[in-house]
C-alpha positions as CSV (number, residue, x, y, z in Angstrom):
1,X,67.2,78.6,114.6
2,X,68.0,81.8,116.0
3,X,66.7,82.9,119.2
4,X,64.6,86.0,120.0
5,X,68.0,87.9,121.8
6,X,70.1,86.8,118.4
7,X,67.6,88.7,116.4
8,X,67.5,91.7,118.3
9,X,71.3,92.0,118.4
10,X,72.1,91.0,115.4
11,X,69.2,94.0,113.9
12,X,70.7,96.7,116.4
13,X,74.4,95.6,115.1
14,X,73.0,95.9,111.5
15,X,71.8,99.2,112.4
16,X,75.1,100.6,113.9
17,X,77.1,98.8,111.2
18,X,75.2,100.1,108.4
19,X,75.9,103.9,109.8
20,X,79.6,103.0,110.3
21,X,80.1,101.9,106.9
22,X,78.3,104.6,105.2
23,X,80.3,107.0,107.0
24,X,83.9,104.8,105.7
25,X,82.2,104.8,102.4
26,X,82.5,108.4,101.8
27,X,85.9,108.1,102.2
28,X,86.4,105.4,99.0
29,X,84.8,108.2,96.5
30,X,82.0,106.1,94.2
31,X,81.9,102.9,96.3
32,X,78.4,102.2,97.9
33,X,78.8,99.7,100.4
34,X,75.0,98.2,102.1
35,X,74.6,95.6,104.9
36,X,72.6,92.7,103.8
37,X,72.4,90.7,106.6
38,X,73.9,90.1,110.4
39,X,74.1,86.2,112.0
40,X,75.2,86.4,115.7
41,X,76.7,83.1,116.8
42,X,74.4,81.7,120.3
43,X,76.8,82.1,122.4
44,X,76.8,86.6,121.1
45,X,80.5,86.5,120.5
46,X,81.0,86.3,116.6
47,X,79.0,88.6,114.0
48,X,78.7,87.2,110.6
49,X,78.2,90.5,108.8
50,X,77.3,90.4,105.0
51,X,77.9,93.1,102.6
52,X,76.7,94.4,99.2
53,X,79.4,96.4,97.3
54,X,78.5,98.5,93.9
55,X,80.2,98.7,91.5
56,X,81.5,95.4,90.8
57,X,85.3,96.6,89.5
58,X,85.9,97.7,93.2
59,X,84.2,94.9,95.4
60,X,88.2,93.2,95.6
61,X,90.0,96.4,96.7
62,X,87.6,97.7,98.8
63,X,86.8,94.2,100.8
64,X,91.0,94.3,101.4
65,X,90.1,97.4,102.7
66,X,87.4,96.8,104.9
67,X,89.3,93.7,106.4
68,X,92.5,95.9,107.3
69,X,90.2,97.8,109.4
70,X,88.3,95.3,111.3
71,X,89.6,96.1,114.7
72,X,88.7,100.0,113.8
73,X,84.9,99.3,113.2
74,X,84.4,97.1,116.2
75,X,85.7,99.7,118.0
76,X,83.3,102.1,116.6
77,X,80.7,99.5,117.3
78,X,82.0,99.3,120.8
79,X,81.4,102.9,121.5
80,X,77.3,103.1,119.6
81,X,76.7,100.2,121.4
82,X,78.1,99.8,124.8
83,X,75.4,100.6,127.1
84,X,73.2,98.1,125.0
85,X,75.7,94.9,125.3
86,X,78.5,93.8,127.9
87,X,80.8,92.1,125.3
88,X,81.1,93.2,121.7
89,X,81.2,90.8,119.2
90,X,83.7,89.9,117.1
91,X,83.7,91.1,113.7
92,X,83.8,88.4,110.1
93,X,82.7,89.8,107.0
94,X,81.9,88.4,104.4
95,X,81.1,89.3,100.7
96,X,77.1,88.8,99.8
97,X,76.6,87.8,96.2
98,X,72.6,86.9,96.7
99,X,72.4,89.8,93.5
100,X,75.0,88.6,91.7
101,X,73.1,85.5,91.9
102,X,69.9,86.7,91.0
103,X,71.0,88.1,87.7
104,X,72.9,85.0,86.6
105,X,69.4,83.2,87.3
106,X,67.3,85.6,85.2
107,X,70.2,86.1,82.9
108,X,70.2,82.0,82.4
109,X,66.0,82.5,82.8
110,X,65.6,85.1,79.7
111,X,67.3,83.2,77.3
């Protein structure tokens, strides 16, 4: 169970994160690229963030991408954020399929 401080990062991170990545997006021409959801470890050292990537074809390429430039958007997160936290987290991201998912079930459901 998260506690109350967990939340509150991990929303303001999810904020920040979300602004970031929109901004990276419009480099990648027709990728849109959404934070789902953020999990801060207790201890606030490691972010679990989760993306959404559309369209499909590019999730791959562009989650290369994204991982080659890890270091670049805690640094960016670093600078929105470093009057609100003494240490900035380190950065995993990870793929969210929770959609992907929810079509297979009312794919499977409609049939």
């Amino acid at each position: 169970m998260e506690s109350t401080r967990q939340h509150k990062i991990a929303r303001l991170i999810q904020k920040d994160m979300s602004d970031i990545l929109l901004r990276y997006a419009r480099t990648l021409h027709g990728v849109l690229i959404s934070v789902s959801e953020v999990r801060v470890s207790p201890d606030l050292s490691i972010a679990h963030i989760y993306l959404s990537i559309f369209p499909q074809a590019k999730v791959t390429e562009t989650m290369t991408l994204i991982e080659e430039n890890v270091h670049r958007f805690r640094g960016e997160l670093g600078t929105l954020e470093r009057h609100q936290l003494r240490i900035i987290p380190e950065i995993i991201f990870h793929l969210d399929d929770t959609i992907d998912r929810m079509e297979r079930i009312d794919e499977l459901l409609s049939k």
